[in-house]
N, C-alpha and C positions, 0 to 999 in steps of 0.2 A: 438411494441417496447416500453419497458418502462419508464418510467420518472425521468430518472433518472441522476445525477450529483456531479462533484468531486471537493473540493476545496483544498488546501493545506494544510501542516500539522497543527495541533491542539495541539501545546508545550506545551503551558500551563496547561495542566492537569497532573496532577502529580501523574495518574496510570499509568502503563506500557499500553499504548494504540496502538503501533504504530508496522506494520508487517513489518518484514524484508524477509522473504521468506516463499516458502512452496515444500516442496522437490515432486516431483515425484518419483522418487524411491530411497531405499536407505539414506545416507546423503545429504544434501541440501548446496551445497557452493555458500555463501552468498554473491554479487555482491555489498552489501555495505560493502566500506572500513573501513568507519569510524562511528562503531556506535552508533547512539542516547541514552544515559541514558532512557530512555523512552522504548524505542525500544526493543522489545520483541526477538532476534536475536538468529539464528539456527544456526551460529559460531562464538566463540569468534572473536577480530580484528585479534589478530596474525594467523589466518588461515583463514579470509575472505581477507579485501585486503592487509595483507602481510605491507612491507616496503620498498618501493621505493625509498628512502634515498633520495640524488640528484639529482638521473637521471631523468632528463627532459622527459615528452614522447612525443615523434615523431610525427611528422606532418604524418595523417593518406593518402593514396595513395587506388588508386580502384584495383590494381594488382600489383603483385611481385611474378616471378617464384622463387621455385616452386608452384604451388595451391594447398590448398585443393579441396576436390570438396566436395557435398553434396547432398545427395538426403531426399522421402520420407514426405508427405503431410505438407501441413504449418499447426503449431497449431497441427501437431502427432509428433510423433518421428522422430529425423532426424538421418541419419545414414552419420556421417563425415568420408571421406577416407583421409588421410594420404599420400601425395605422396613419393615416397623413399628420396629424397633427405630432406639437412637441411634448416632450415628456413632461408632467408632469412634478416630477421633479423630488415626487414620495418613492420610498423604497416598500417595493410590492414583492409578496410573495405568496403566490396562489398554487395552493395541490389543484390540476384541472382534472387528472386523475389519480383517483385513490387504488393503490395497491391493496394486496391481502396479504401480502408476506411479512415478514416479521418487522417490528417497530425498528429504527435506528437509534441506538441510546449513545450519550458521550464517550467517547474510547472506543467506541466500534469500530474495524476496519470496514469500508462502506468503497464498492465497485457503483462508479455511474457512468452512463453515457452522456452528456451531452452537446449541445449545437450553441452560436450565440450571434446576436447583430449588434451592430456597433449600433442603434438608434440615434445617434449623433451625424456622423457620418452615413448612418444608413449603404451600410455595407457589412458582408458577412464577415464574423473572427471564427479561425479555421476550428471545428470542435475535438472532441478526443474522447477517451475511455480517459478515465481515471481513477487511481488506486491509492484510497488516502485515510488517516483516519479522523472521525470526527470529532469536535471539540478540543481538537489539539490545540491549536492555536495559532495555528501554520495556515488557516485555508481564510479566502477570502469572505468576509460577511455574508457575503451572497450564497455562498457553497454554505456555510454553518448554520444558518439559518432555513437555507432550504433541505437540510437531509434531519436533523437531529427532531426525533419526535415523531418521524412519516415513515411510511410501511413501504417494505420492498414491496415493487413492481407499480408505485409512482409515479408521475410525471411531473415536475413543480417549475410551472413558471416564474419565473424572477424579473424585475426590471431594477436594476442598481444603478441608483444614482451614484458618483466619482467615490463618495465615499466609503460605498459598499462595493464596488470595483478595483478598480487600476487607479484610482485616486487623481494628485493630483499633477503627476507623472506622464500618465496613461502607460502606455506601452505599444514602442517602435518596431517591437518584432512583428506584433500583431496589428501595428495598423490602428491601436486606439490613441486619440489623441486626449492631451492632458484634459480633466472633466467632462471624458464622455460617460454618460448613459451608456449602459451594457444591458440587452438582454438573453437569457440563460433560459434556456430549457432541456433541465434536469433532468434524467433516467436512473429512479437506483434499483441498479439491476442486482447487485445482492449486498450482504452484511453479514458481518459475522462479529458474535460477541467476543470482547476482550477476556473475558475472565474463565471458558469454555477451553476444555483439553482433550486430547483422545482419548478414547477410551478401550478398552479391549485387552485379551489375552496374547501373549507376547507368543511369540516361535524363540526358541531358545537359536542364539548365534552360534556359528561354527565354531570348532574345537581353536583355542587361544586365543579366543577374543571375547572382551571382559564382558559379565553380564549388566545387565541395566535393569534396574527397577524404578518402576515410579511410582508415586503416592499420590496421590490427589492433585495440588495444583504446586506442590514440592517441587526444586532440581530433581531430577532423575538421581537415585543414587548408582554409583558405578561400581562395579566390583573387579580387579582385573585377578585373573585367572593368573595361579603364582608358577612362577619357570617359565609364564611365557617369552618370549622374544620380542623384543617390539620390531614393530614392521619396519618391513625394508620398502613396501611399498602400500601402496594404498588397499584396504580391505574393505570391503562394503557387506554389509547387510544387511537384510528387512526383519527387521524383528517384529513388526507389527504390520499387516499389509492392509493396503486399502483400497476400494475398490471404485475411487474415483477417474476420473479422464488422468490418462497419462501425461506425466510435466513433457514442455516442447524447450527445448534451445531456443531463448527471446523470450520467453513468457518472464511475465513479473509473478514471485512465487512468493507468496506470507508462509512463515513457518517460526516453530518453537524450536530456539536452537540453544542448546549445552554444550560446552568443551571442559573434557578434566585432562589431567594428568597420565597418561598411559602407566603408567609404574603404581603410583598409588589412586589413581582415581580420583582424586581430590579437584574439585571440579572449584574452577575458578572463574566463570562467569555463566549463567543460563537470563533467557527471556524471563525463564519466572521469578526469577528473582529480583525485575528490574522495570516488572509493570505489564511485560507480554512481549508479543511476537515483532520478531522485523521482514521487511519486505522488500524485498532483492530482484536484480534480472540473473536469468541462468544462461550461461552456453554462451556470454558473452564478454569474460573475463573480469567481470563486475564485483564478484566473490573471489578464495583462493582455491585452485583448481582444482583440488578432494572437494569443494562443496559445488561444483559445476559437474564433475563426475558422478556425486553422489544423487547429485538431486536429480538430473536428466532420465529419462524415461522409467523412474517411478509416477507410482499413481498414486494422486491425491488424495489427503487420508493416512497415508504411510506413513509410519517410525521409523526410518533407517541409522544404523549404527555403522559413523566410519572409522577403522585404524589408518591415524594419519602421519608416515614417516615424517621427520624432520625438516627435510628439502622441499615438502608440498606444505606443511604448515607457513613458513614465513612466507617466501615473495614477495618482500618486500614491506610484510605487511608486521604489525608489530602487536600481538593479542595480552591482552590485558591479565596480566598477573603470573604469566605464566615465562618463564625463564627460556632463554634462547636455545633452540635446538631441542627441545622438549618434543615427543612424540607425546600427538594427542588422541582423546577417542571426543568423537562430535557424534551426539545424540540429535536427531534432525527428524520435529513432525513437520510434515510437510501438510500443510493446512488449506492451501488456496491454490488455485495458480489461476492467471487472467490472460487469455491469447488477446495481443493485440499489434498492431503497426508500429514498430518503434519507430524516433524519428532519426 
């Protein structure tokens, strides 16, 4: 098992860092409503959560004829049937299978699979992997309600009425029309807690590159090594390895990330100081390209430390606190990564 850990998002960065979904087949309807400037997202809002104006959504109930039903392994494809009649009109949400794996608590980053049928139209919305976290306040009724409280390796059937869906909107990418019934069947294939850090003994970094300590659930503190030079080009290192599947170019990667000062170390923004982790695509120019270098075929679990020249920090990109042309050092655990289809 690898060593590895998730903390919450990382706003403060002011590149597009943060994954909204990853479609398994097809297009990808994105289960945040509302979303993040940040947030790298596979459909605009008007066709992920829609507009649910006023209407309140409904106190959720474990059954209401008629039911779906569902079959077909947790974590594969699930094949949802459709009973003849109409909805009902209550928002349902049923575990048909209980997992054994770890509980999802609020603030958890939470990996699910799942499928969905328009019940309205009685026609399929294409499903996906998605990589989100819970209780944020970004995910539709139907997704917070079905993850927060149930144990990985789950199944949770949902039937959402408009309000606990795409509202009153619906959404034209996907084919739902304004006040359809949506039902969802859920896969949480893993979780990891917010507040949860690496842990282990460090390999000290190559000669002129500064050291890093960490403390608990502290910024890293950084030390740079005095007469060094700062880079001319990008420097990597694994200070901590781990021994997870190796990161791929397109995978969506959660990770703890710190940037200080190369000269005095003085470290001007980390995840932990700002709630926890964020969660990026790699190998796809999504990040600034020392963190698509850095993080590419490490393995999950890892601490890597980058020396990052001047010319590879900006691109365009503008980091928070830290003065123009500043050579940095990026402490980077790299905590998750999820193989899936972009779209």
């Amino acid at each position: 098992m690898y060593r590895a850990t998730v903390l919450a998002a990382f706003s403060s960065l002011a590149v597009p860092l943060l994954l909204s979904g990853c479609s398994v087949g097809g297009d990808s309807p994105d289960v945040n409503r509302v979303p993040t400037p940040s947030v790298a997202t596979t459909a605009p809002s008007d066709t992920a959560g829609g507009d649910k104006g006023t209407e309140s959504v409904p106190d959720p109930v474990r059954y209401a004829a008629p039911m779906p039903s569902v079959s077909g392994p947790v974590g594969g494809k699930a094949e949802i049937r459709l009973p003849s009649g109409r909805p009902s009109g209550k928002f349902v949400v049923s575990t048909v299978v209980k997992g054994t794996g770890a509980v999802v608590r609020r603030t958890d980053w939470v990996t699910v699979r799942y499928s969905a049928e328009n019940w309205t139209a009685r026609k399929s919305v294409p499903g996906a992997y998605q990589l989100t976290q819970a209780g944020s306040g970004k995910l539709l009724p139907a997704f917070e309600e079905a993850l927060i409280g149930r144990r990985v390796g789950s199944r949770v059937l949902v039937v959402a009425p408009p309000a606990a869906a795409f509202g009153g909107r619906g959404s034209s990418t996907l084919g739902v029309g304004a006040g359809a019934t949506v039902v969802f069947a859920i896969d949480i294939v893993a979780d990891t807690p917010a507040a949860t850090v690496l842990t282990g003994p460090h390999t000290a970094p190559p000669a002129g590159m500064p050291q890093v300590r960490v403390k608990g659930k502290a910024a890293p503190t950084i030390t740079p090594v005095k007469g060094a030079s700062a880079p001319r080009k990008l420097r990597r290192a694994v200070i901590f390895p781990g021994d997870g599947p190796t990161v791929r170019a397109g995978q969506a990667v959660l990770a703890q990330v710190t940037y200080a000062g190369w000269k005095d170390g003085k470290v001007y923004e980390s995840t932990l100081q700002h709630g926890g982790a964020t969660a990026f695509r790699v190998g796809e120019n999504k990040v600034i390209k020392a963190m698509d270098l850095g993080i590419v075929g490490q393995r999950v679990g890892s601490r890597v430390e980058l020396a990052v020249p001047p010319d590879m920090v900006n691109g365009g990109h503008t980091w928070r606190h830290a003065p123009p042309g500043t050579p940095l050092v990026f402490v980077i655990d790299i905590l998750h990564a999820v193989k899936c289809k972009l779209p």
